[in-house]
N, CA, C and O atoms as a Maestro MAE file, in Angstrom:
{
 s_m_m2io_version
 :::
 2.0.0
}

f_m_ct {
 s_m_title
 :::
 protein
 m_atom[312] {
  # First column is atom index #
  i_m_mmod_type
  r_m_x_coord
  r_m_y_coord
  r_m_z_coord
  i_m_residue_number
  s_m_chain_name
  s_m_pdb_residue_name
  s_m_pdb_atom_name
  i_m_atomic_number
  :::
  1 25 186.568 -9.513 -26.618 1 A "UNK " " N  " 7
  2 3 186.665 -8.496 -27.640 1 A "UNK " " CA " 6
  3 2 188.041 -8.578 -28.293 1 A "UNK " " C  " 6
  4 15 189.049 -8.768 -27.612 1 A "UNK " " O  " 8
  5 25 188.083 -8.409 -29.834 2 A "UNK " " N  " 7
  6 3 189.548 -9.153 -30.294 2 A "UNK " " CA " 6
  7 2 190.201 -7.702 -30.284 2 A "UNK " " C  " 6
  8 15 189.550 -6.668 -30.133 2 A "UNK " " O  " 8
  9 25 191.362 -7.758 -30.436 3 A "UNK " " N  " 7
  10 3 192.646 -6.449 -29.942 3 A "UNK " " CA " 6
  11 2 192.724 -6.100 -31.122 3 A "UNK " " C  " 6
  12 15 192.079 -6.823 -31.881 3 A "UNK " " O  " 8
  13 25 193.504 -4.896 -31.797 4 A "UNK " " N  " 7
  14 3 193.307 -4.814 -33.706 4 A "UNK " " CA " 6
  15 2 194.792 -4.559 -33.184 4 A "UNK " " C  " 6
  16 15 194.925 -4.219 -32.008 4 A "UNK " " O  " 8
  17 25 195.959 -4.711 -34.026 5 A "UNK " " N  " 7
  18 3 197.370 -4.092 -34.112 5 A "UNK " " CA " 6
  19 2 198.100 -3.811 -35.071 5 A "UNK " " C  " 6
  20 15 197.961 -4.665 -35.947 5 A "UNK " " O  " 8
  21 25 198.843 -3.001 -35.358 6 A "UNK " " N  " 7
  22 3 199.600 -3.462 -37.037 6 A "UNK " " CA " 6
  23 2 200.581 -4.613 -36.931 6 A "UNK " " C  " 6
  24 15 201.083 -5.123 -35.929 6 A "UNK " " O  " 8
  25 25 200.679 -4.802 -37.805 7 A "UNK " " N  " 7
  26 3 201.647 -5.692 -38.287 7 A "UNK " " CA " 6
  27 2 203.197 -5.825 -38.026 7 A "UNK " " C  " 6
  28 15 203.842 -6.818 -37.692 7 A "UNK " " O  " 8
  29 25 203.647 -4.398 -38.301 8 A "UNK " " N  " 7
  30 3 205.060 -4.136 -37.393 8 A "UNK " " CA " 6
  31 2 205.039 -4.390 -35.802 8 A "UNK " " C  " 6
  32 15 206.025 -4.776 -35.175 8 A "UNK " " O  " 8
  33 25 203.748 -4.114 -35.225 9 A "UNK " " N  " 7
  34 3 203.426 -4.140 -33.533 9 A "UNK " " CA " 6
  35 2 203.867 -5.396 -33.503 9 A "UNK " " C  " 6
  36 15 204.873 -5.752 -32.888 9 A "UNK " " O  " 8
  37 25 203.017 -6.243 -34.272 10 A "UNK " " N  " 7
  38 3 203.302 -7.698 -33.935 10 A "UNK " " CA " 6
  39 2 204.298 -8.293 -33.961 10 A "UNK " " C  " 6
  40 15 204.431 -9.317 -33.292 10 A "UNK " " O  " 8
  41 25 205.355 -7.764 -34.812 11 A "UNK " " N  " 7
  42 3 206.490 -8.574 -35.218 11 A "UNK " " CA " 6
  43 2 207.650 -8.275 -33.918 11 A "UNK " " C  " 6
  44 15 208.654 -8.918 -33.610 11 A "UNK " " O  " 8
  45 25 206.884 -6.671 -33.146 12 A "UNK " " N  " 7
  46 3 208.242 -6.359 -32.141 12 A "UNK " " CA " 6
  47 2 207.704 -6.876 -30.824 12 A "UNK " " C  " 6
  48 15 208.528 -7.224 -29.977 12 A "UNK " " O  " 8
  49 25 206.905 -6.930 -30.661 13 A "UNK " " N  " 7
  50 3 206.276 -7.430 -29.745 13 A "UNK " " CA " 6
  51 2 205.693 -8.956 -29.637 13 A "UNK " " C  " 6
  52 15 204.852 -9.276 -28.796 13 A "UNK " " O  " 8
  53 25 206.106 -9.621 -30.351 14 A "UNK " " N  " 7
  54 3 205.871 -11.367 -30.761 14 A "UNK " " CA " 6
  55 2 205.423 -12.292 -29.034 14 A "UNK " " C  " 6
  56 15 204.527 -13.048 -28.659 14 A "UNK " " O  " 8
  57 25 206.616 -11.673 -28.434 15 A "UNK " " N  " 7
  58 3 206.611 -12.301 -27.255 15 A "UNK " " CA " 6
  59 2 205.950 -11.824 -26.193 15 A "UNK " " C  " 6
  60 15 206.090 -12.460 -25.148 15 A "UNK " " O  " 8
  61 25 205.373 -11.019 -26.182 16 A "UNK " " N  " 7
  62 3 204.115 -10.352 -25.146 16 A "UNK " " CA " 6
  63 2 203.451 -10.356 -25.400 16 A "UNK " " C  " 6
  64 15 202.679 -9.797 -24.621 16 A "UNK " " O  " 8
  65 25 202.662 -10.996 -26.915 17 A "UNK " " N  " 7
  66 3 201.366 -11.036 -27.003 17 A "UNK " " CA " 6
  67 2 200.674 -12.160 -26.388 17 A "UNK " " C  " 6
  68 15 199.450 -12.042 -26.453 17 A "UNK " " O  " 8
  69 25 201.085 -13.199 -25.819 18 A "UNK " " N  " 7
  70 3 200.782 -14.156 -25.609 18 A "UNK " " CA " 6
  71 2 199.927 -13.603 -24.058 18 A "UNK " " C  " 6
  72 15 199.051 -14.392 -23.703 18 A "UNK " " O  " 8
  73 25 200.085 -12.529 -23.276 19 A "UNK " " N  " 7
  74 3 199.120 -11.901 -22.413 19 A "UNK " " CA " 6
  75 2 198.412 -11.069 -23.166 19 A "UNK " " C  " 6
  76 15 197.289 -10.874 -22.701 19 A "UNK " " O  " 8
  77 25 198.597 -10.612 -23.965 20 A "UNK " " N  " 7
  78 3 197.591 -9.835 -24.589 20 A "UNK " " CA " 6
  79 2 196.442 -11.094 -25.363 20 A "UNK " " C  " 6
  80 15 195.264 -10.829 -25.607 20 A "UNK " " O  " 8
  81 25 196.943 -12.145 -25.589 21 A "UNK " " N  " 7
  82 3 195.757 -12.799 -26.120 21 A "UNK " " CA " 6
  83 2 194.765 -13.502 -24.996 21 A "UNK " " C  " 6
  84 15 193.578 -13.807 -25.120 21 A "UNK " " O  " 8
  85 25 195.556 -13.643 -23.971 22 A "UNK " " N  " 7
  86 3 194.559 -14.254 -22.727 22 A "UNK " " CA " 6
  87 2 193.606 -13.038 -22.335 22 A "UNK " " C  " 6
  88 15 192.507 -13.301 -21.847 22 A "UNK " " O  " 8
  89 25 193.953 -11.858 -22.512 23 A "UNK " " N  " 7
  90 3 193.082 -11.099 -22.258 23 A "UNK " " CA " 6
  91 2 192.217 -10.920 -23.114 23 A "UNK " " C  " 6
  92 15 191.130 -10.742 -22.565 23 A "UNK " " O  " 8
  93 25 192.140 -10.863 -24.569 24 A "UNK " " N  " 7
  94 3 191.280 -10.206 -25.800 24 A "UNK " " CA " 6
  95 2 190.846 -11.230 -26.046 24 A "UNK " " C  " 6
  96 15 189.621 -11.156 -25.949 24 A "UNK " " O  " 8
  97 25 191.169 -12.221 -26.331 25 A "UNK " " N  " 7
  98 3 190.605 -13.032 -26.878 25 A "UNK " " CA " 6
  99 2 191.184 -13.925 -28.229 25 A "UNK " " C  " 6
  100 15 191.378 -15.115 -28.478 25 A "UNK " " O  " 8
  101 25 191.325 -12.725 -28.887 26 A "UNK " " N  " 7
  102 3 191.591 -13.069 -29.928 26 A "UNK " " CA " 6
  103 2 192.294 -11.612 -30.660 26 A "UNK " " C  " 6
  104 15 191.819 -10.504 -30.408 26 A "UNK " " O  " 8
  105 25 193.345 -11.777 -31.483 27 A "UNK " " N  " 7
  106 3 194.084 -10.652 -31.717 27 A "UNK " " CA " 6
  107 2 193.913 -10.770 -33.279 27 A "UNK " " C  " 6
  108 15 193.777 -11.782 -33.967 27 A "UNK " " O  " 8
  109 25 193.955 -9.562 -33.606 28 A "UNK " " N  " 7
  110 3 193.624 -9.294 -35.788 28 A "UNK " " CA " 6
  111 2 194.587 -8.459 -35.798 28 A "UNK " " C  " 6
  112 15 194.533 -7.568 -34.951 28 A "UNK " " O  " 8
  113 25 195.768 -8.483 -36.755 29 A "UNK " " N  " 7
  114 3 196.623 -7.982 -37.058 29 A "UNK " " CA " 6
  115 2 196.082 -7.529 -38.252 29 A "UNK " " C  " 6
  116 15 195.229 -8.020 -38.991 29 A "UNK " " O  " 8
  117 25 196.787 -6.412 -38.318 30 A "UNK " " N  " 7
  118 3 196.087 -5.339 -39.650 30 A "UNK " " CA " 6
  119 2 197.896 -4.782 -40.072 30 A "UNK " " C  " 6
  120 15 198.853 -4.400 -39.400 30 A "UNK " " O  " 8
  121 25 197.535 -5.096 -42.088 31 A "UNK " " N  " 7
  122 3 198.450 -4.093 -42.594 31 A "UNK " " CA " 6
  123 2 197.685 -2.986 -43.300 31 A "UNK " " C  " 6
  124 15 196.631 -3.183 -43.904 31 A "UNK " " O  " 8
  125 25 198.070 -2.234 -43.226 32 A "UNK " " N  " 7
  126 3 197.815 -0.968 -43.912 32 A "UNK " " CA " 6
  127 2 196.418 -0.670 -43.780 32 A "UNK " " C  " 6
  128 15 195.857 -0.067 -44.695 32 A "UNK " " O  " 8
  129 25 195.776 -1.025 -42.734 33 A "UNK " " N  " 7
  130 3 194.622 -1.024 -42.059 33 A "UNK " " CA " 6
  131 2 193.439 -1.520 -42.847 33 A "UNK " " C  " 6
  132 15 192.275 -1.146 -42.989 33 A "UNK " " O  " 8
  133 25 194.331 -2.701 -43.395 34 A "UNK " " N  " 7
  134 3 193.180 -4.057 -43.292 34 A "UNK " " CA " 6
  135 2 193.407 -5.686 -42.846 34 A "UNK " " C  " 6
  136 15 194.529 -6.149 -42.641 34 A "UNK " " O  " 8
  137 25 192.537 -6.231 -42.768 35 A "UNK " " N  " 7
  138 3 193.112 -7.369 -41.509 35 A "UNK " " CA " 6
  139 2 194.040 -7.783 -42.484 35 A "UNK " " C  " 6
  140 15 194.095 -7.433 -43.663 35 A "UNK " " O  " 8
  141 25 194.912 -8.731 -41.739 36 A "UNK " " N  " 7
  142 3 195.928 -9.976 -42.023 36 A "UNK " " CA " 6
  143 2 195.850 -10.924 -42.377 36 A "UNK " " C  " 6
  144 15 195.821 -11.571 -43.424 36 A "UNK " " O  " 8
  145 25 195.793 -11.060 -40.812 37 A "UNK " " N  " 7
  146 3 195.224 -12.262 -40.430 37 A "UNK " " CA " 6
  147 2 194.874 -12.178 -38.559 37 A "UNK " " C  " 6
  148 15 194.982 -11.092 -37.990 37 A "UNK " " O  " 8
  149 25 194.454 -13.481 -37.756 38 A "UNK " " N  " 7
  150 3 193.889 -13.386 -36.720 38 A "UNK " " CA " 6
  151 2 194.520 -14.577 -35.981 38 A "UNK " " C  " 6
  152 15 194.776 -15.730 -36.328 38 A "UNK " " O  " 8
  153 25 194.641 -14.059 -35.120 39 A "UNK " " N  " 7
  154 3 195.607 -15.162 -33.997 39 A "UNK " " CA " 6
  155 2 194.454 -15.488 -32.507 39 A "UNK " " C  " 6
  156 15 193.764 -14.768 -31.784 39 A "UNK " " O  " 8
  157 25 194.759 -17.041 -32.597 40 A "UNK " " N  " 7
  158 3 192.981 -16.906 -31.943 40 A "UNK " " CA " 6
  159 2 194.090 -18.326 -30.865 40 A "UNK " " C  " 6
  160 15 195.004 -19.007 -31.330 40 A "UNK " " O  " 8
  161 25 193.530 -18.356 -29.342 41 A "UNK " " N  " 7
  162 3 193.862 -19.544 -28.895 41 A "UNK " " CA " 6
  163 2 194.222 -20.918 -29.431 41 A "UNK " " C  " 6
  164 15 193.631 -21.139 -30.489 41 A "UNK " " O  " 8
  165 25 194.833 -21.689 -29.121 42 A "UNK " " N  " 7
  166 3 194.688 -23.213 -29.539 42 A "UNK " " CA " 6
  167 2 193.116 -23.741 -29.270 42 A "UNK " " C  " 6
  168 15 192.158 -23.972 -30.007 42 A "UNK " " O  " 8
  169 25 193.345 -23.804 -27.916 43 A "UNK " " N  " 7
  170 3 191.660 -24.500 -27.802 43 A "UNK " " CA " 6
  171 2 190.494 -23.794 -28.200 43 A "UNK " " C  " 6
  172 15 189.466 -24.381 -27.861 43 A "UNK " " O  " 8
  173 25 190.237 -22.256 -29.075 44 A "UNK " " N  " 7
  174 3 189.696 -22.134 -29.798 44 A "UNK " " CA " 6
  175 2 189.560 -22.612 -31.152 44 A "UNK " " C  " 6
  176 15 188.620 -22.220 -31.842 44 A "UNK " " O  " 8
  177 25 190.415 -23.424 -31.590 45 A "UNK " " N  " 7
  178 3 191.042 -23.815 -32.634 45 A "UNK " " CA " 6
  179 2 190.240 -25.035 -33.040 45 A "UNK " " C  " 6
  180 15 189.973 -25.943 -32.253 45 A "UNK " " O  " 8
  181 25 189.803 -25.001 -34.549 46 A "UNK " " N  " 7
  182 3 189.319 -26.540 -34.790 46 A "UNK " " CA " 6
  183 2 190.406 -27.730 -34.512 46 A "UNK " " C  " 6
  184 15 191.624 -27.553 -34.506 46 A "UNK " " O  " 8
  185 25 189.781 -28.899 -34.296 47 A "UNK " " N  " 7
  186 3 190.874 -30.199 -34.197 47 A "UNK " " CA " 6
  187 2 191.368 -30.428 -35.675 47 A "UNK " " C  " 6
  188 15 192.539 -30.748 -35.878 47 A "UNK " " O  " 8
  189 25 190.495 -30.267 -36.677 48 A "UNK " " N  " 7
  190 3 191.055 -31.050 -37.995 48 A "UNK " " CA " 6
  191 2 190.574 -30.351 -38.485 48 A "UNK " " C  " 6
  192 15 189.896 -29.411 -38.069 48 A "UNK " " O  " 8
  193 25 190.931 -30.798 -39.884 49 A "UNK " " N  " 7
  194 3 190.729 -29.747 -41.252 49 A "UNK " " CA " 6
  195 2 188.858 -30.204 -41.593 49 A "UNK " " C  " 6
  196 15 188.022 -29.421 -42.043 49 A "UNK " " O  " 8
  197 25 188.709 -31.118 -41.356 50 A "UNK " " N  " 7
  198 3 187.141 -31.732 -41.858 50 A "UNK " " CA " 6
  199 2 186.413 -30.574 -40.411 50 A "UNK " " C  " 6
  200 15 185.283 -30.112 -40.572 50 A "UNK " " O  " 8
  201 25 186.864 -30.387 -39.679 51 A "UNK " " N  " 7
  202 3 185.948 -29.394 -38.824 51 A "UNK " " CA " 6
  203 2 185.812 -28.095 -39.231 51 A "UNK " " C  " 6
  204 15 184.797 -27.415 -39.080 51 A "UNK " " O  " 8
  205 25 187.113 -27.658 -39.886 52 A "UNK " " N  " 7
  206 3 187.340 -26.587 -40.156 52 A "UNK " " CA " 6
  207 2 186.315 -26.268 -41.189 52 A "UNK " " C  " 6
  208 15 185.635 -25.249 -41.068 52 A "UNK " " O  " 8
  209 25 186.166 -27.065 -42.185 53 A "UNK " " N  " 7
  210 3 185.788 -27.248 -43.428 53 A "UNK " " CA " 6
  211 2 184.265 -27.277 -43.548 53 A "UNK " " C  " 6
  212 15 183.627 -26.893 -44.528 53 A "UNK " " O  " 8
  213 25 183.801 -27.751 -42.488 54 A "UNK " " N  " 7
  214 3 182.066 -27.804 -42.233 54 A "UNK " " CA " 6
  215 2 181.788 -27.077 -41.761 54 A "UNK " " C  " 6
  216 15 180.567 -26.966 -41.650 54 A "UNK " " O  " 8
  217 25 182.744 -25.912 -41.052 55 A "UNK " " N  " 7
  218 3 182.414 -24.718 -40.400 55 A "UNK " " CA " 6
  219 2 182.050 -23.539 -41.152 55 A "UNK " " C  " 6
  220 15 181.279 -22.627 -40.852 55 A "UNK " " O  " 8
  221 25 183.189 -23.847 -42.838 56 A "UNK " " N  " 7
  222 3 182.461 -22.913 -43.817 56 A "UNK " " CA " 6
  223 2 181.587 -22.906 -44.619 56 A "UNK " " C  " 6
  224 15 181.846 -23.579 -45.617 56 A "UNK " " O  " 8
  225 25 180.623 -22.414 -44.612 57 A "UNK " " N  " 7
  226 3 179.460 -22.699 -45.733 57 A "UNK " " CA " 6
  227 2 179.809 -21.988 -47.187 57 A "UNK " " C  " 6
  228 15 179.470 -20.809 -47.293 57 A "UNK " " O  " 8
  229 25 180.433 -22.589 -48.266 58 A "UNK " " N  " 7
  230 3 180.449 -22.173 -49.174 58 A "UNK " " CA " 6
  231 2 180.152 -22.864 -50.216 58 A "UNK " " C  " 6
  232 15 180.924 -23.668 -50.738 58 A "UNK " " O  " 8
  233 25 178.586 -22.517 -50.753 59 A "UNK " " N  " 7
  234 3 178.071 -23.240 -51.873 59 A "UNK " " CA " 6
  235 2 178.349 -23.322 -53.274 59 A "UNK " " C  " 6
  236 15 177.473 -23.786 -54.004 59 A "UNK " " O  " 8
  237 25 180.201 -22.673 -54.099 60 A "UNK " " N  " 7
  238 3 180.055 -23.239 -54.950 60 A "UNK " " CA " 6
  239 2 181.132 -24.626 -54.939 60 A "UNK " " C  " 6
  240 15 181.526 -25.287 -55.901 60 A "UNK " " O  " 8
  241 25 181.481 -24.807 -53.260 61 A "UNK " " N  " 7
  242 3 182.352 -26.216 -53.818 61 A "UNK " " CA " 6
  243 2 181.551 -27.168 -52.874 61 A "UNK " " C  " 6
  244 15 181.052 -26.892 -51.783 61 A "UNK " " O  " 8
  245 25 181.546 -28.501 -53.632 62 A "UNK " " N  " 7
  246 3 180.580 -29.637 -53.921 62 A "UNK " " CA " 6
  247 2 181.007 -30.161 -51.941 62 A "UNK " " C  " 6
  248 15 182.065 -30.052 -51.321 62 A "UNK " " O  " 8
  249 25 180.413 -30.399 -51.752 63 A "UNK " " N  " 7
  250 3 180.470 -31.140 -49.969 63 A "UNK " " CA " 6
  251 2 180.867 -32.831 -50.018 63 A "UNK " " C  " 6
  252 15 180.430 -33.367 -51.036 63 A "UNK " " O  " 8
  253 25 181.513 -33.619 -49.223 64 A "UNK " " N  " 7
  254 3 181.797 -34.955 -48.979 64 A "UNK " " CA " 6
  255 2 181.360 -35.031 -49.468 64 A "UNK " " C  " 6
  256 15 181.913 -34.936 -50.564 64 A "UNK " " O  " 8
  257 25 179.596 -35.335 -49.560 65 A "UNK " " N  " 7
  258 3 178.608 -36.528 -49.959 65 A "UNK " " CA " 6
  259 2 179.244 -36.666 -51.865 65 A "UNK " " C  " 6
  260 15 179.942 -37.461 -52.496 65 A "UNK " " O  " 8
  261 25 178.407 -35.230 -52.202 66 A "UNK " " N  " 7
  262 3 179.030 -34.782 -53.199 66 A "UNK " " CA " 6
  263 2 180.562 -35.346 -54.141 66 A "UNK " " C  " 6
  264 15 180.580 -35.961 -55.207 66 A "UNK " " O  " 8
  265 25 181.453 -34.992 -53.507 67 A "UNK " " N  " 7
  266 3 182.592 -35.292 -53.587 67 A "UNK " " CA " 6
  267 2 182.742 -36.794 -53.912 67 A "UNK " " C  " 6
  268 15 183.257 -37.208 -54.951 67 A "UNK " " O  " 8
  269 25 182.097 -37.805 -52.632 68 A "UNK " " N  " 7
  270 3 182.172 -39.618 -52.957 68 A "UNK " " CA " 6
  271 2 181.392 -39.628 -54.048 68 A "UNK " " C  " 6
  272 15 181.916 -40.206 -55.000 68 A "UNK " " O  " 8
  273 25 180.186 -39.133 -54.267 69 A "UNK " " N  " 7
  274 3 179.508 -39.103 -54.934 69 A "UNK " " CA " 6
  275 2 179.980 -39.453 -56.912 69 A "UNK " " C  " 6
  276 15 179.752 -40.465 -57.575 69 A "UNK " " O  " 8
  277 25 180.577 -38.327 -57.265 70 A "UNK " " N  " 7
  278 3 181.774 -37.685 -57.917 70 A "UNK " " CA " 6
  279 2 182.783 -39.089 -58.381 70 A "UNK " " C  " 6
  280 15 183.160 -39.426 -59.503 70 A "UNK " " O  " 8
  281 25 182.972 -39.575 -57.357 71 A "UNK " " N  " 7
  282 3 184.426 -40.420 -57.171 71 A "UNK " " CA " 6
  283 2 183.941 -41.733 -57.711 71 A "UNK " " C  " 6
  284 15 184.594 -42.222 -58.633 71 A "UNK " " O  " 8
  285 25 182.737 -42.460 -57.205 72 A "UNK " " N  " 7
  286 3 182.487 -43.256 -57.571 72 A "UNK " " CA " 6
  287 2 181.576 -43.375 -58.727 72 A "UNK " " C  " 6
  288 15 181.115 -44.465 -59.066 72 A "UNK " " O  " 8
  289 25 181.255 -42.033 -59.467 73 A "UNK " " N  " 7
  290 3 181.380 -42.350 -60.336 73 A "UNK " " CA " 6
  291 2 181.904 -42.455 -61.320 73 A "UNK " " C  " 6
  292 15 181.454 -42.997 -62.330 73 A "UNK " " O  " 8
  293 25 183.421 -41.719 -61.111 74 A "UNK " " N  " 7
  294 3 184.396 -42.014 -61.902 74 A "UNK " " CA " 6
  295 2 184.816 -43.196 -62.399 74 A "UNK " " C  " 6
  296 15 185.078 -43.652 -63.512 74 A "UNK " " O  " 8
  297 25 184.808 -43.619 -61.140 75 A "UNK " " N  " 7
  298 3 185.325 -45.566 -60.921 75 A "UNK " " CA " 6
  299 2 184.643 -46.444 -61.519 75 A "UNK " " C  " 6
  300 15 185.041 -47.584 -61.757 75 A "UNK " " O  " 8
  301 25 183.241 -45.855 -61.899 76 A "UNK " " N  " 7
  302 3 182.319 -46.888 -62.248 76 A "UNK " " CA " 6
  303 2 181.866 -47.602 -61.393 76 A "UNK " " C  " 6
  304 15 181.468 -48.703 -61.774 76 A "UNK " " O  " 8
  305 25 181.745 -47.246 -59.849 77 A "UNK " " N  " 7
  306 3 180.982 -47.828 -59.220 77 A "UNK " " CA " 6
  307 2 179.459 -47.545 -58.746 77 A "UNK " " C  " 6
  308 15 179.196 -46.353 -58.581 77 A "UNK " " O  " 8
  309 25 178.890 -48.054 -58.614 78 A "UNK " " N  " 7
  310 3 177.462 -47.363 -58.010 78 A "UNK " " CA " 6
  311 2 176.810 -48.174 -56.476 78 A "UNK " " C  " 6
  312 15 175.779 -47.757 -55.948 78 A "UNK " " O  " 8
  :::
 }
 m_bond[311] {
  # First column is bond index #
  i_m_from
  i_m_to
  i_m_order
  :::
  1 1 2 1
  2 2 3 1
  3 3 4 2
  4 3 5 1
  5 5 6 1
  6 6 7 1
  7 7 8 2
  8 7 9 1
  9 9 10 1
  10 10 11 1
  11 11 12 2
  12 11 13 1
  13 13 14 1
  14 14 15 1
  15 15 16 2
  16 15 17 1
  17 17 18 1
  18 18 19 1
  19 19 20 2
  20 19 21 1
  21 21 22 1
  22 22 23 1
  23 23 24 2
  24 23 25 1
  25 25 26 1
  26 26 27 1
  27 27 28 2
  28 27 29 1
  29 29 30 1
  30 30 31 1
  31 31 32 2
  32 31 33 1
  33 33 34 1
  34 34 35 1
  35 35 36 2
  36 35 37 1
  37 37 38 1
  38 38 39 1
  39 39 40 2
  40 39 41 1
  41 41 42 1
  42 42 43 1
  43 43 44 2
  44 43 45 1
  45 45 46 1
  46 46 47 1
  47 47 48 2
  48 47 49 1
  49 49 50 1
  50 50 51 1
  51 51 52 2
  52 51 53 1
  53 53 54 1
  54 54 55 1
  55 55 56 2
  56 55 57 1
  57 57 58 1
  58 58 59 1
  59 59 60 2
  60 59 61 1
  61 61 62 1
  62 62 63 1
  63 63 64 2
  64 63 65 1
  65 65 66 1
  66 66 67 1
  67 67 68 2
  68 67 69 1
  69 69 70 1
  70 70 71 1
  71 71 72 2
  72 71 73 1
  73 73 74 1
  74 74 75 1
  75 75 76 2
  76 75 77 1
  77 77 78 1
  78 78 79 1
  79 79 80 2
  80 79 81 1
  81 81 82 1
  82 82 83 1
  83 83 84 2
  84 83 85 1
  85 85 86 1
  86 86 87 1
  87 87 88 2
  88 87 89 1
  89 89 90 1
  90 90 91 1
  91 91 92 2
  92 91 93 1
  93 93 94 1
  94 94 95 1
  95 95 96 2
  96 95 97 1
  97 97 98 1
  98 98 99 1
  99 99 100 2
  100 99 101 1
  101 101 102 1
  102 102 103 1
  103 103 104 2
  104 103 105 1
  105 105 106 1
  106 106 107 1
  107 107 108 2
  108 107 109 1
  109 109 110 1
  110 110 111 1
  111 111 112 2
  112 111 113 1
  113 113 114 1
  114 114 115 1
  115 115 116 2
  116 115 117 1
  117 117 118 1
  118 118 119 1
  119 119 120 2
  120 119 121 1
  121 121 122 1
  122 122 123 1
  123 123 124 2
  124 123 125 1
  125 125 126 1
  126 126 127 1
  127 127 128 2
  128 127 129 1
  129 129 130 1
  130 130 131 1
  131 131 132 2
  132 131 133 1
  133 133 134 1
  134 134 135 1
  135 135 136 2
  136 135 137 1
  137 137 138 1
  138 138 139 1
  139 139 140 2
  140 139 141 1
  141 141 142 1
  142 142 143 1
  143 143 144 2
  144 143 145 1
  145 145 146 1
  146 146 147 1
  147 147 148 2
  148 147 149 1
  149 149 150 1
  150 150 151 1
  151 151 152 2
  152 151 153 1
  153 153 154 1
  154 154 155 1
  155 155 156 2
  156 155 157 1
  157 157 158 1
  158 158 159 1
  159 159 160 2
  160 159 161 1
  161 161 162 1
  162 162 163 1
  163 163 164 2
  164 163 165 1
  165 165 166 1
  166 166 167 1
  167 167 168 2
  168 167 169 1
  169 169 170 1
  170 170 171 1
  171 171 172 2
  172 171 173 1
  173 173 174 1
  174 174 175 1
  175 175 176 2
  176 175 177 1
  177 177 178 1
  178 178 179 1
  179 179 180 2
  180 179 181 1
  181 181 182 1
  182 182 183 1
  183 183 184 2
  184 183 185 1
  185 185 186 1
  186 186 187 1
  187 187 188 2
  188 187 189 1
  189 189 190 1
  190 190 191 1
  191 191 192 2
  192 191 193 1
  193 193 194 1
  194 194 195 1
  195 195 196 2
  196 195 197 1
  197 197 198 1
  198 198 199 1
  199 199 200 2
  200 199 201 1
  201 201 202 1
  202 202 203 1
  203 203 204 2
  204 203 205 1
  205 205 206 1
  206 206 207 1
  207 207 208 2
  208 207 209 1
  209 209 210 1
  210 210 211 1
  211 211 212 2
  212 211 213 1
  213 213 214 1
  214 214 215 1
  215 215 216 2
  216 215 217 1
  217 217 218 1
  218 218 219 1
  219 219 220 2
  220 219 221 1
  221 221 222 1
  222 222 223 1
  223 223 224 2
  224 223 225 1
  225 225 226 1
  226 226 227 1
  227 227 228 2
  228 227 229 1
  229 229 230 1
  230 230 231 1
  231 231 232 2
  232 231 233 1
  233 233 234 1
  234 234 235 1
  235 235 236 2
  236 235 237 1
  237 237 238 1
  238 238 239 1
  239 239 240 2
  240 239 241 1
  241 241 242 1
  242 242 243 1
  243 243 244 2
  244 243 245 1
  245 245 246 1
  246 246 247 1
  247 247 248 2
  248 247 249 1
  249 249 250 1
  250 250 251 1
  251 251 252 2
  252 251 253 1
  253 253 254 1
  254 254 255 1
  255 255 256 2
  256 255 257 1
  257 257 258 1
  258 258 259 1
  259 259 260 2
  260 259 261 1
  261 261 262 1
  262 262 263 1
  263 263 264 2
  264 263 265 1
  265 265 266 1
  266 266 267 1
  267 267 268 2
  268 267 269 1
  269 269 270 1
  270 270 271 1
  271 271 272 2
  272 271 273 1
  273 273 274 1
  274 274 275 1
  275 275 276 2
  276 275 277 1
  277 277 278 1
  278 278 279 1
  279 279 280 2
  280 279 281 1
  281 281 282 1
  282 282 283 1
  283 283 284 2
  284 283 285 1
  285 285 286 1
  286 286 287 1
  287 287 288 2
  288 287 289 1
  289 289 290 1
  290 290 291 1
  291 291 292 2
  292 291 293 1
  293 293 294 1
  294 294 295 1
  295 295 296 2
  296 295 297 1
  297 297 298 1
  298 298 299 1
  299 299 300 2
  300 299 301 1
  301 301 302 1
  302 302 303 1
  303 303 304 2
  304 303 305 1
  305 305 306 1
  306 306 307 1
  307 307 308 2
  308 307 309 1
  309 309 310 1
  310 310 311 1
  311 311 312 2
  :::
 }
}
């Protein structure tokens, strides 16, 4: 279950959260009581940006295939 905190919490407390995240999980820092951002383990963490990236589904930007797709035909290749 992720921990919610403000933002000042976080900044005074930087160095004790690191038990607070083994316990929660995952911590969401909130300003003005809306998120931040979210501080999540390493090994929860994607390895690379191409993982990261297939993890989001957002259909108005074009995917790899797409993308080579795109490229070569710029180049004039087929």
């Amino acid at each position: 279950m992720a921990r919610y905190i403000s933002a000042k919490e976080f900044r005074q407390r930087f160095s004790d959260m690191v038990e607070d995240l083994k316990e929660a999980g995952e911590i969401v820092v909130l300003k003005r009581s809306r998120p931040l951002f979210k501080v999540i383990p390493f090994e929860h963490a994607a390895t690379d940006l191409l993982d990261r990236a297939s993890a989001v589904e957002d259909n108005t930007r074009p995917d790899l295939q797409e993308i080579s797709r795109i490229v070569h035909e710029l180049r004039g290749i087929e």
